[in-house]
N, C-alpha and C positions, 0 to 999 in steps of 0.2 A: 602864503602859497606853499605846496607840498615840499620839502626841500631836493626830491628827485628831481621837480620841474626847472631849478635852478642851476644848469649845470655852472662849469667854470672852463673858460675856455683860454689857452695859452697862447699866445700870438708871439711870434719874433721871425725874424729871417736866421735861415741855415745858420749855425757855429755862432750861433748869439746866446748861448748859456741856458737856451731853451730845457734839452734833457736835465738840466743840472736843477733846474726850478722844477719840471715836471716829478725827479724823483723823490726831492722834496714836501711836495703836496700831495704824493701818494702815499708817504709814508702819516698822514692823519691818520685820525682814525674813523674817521667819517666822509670822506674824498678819495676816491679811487681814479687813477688819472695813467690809463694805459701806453702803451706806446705807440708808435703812430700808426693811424689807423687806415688810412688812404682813401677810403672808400667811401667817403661822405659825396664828393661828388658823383664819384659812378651811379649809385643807390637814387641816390635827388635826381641826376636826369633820366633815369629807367624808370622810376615810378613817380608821378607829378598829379597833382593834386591829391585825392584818396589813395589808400593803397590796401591792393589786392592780397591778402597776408600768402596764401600759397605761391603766390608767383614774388612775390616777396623773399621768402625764406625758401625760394628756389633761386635765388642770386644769389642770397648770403652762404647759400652750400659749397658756391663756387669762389669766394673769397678764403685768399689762405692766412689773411689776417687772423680772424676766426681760431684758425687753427695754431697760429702763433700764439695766441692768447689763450690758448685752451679750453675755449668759450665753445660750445655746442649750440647747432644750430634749434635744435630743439629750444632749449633756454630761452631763445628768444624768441620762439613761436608760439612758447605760451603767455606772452606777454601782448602779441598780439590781437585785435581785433577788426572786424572791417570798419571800413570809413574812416580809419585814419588819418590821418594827415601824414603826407612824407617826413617832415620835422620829427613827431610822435614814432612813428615805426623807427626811422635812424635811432632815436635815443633810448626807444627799446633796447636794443645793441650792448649802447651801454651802460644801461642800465641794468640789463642782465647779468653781468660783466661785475660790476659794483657788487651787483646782490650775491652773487658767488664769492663774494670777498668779505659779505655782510658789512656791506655801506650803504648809506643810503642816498649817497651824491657821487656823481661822476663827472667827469672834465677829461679832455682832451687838450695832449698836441703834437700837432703835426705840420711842418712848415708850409708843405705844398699849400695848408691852404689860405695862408698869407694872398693866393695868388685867387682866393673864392671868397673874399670878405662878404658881399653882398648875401650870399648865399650861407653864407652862417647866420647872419643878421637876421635873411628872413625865415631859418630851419628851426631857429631855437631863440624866439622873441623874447625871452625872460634869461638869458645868459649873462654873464658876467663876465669881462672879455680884459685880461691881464696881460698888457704889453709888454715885453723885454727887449730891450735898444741896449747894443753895445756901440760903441764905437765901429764904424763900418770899417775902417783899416785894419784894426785887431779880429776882426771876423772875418774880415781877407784873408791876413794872415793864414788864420787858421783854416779856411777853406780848403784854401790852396795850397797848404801843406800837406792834405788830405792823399795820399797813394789812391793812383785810379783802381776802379773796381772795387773800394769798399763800401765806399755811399753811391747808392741809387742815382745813375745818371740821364734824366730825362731829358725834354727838350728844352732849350735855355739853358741848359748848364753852363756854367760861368766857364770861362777858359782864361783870363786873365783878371788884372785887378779894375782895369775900363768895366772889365764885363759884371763883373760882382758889383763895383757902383752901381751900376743901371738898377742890377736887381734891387739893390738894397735900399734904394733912394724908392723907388717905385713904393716896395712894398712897404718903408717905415709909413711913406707918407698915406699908403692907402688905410692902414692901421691908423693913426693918426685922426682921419677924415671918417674911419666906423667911429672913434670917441666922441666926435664930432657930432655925429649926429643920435649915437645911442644916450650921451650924456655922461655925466662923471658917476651918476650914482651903478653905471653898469660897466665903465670903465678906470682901469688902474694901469697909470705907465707907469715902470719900473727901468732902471737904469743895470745894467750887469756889473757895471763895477761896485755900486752899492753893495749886490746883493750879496757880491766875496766878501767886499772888505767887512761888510756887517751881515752876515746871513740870519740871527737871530732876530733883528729887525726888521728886517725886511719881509720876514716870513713872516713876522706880527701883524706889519699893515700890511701884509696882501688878506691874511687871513680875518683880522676888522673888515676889511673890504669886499670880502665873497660871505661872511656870517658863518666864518670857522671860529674854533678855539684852538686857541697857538698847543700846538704839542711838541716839548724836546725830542721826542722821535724822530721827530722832521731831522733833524741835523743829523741824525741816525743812519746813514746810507750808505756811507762809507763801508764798498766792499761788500756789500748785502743787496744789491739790484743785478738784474739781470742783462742789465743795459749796459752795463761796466764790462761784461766779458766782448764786449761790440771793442775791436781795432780801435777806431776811432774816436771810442769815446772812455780809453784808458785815464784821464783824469777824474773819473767819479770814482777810481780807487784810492783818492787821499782826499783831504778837506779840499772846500775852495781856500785858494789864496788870490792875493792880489800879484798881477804882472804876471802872467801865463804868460801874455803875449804885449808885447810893445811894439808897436808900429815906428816910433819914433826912433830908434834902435834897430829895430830887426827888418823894417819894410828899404826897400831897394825906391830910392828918389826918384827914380822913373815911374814907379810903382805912386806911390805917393802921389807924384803929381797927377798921371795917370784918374787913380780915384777919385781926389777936388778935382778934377777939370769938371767930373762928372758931378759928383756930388757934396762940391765944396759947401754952399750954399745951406745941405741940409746938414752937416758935421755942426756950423756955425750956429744956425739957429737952434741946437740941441744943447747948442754949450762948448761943444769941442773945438779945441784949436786946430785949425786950418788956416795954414800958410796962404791957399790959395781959397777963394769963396766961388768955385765955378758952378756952371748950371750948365750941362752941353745939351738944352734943348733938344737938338735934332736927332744924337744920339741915343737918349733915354726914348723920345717918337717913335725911332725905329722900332727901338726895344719894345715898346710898348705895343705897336702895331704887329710886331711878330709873335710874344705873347697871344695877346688876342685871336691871332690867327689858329696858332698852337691848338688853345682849348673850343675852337669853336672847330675841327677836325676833330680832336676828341670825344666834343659832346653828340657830333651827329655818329661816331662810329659807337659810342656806349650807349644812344637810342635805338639801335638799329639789332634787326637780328644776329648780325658779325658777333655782336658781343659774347653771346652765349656758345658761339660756336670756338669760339677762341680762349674761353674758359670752361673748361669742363666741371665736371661738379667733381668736387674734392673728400664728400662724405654721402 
């Protein structure tokens, strides 16, 4: 199959070492793997089944992704034709993206969409889908150390460490259950602590796994991405190490217990030591039911005329 048709797609929940694998795999020389893009689902529920390339590349005008990326909306309208498939038009995107970089494969990530699995599965049928699972304490942690107002605060945003279980249980397991049914020859979990303590190998088998060849570049990042001058994401200015963050150490016992009540259960069955093995059922339900609610307000107000009037066109 053509190697654009194959992208590679990153999956993890928030402050699970996600950017840190993304900037690694962009730095190939055949894999181009931008920063996050948001707009996979806006795009997929405005235009559903064929797509209209003018009214098409009359929403991507209005995305300031685009613009962050320095991608022009033309680039990708000549990439367009009619009768495509919403799947085909999105990866135009970026694929045009790639091509301005002269690659000939692209991947994405972005956590939000941890919370669209289905809808990646069915956008891009021939993906390759690379999980990364840290420890959900250590990803607490680090959440939640995060100063308000630098990461994008939508709805669900976590406000404690209950609340970051929920999320975190939810989406490992929903990631999980894509492997499940896309198979292993199109899924690869990866562990975060591996990937510090050995990033050379790790990068090898993900790269055996998506039908890359391993490049020392990869390790190359250090201080050369643009993702590093982000507040938040000041550790891609030195190598990975191990023990950034320890939960065991640095998490507050209320905190602790807190997260197993919620998500002991899945700590345990990953491997991680957990004091407590909780499962709070009714908890993660809610969680689950208020999600749900969230994006189904979002998808009827991004089918609807509102949308265009509340994004103006940007070029």
């Amino acid at each position: 199959m053509p190697a654009g048709d194959t992208p590679v797609i990153v999956l993890g929940v928030r402050r699970s070492g996600t950017t840190l694998l993304r900037v690694m795999l962009d730095r190939n020389p055949v894999l181009a793997v931008p920063d996050e893009s948001y707009f996979v689902p806006q795009l997929a529920r405005r235009h559903r089944g064929t797509v209209e390339p003018a009214s098409f590349v009359d929403d991507l005008r209005r995305l300031p992704t685009l613009a962050e990326w320095g991608l022009s909306s033309d680039a990708v309208a000549a990439r367009l034709r009619p009768g495509m498939t919403t799947g085909e038009a999105i990866a135009s995107v970026f694929a045009a993206y790639a091509a301005e970089r002269g690659k000939p494969r692209w991947g994405d990530k972005t956590p939000l969409y941890m919370q669209h699995l289905p809808l990646l599965e069915r956008l891009f049928p021939k993906a390759s889908f690379v999980h990364l699972i840290r420890d959900g304490r250590d990803a607490a942690l680090s959440f939640l150390s995060v100063p308000r107002g630098i990461m994008t605060e939508g709805w669900g945003h976590p406000a404690d460490a209950a609340g970051f279980a929920c999320q975190w249980a939810t989406e490992v397991r929903a990631a999980r259950a894509l492997g499940g049914r896309v198979g292993p020859g199109r899924y690869l979990e990866l562990r975060y602590e591996a990937l510090v303590a050995d990033p050379a190998g790790e990068l090898r088998r993900t790269c055996s796994f998506v039908g890359l060849e391993y490049d020392e570049a990869m390790l190359g990042y250090v201080g050369r991405t643009e993702s590093a001058r982000k507040e938040h994401q000041q550790r891609l200015n030195e190598p990975p190490r191990v023990g950034v963050r320890d939960w065991s150490t640095e998490m507050p016992v209320a905190d602790r217990q807190a997260f197993e009540a919620v998500a002991g259960d899945l700590l345990t069955e990953l491997g991680y030591p957990a004091t407590e093995r909780g499962h709070d059922g009714r908890r993660l339900a809610t969680y689950r039911a208020k999600t749900a609610g969230w994006r189904a307000v979002g998808a009827v107000t991004q089918r609807s005329p509102l949308w265009r009037r509340r994004h103006a066109r940007l070029t």
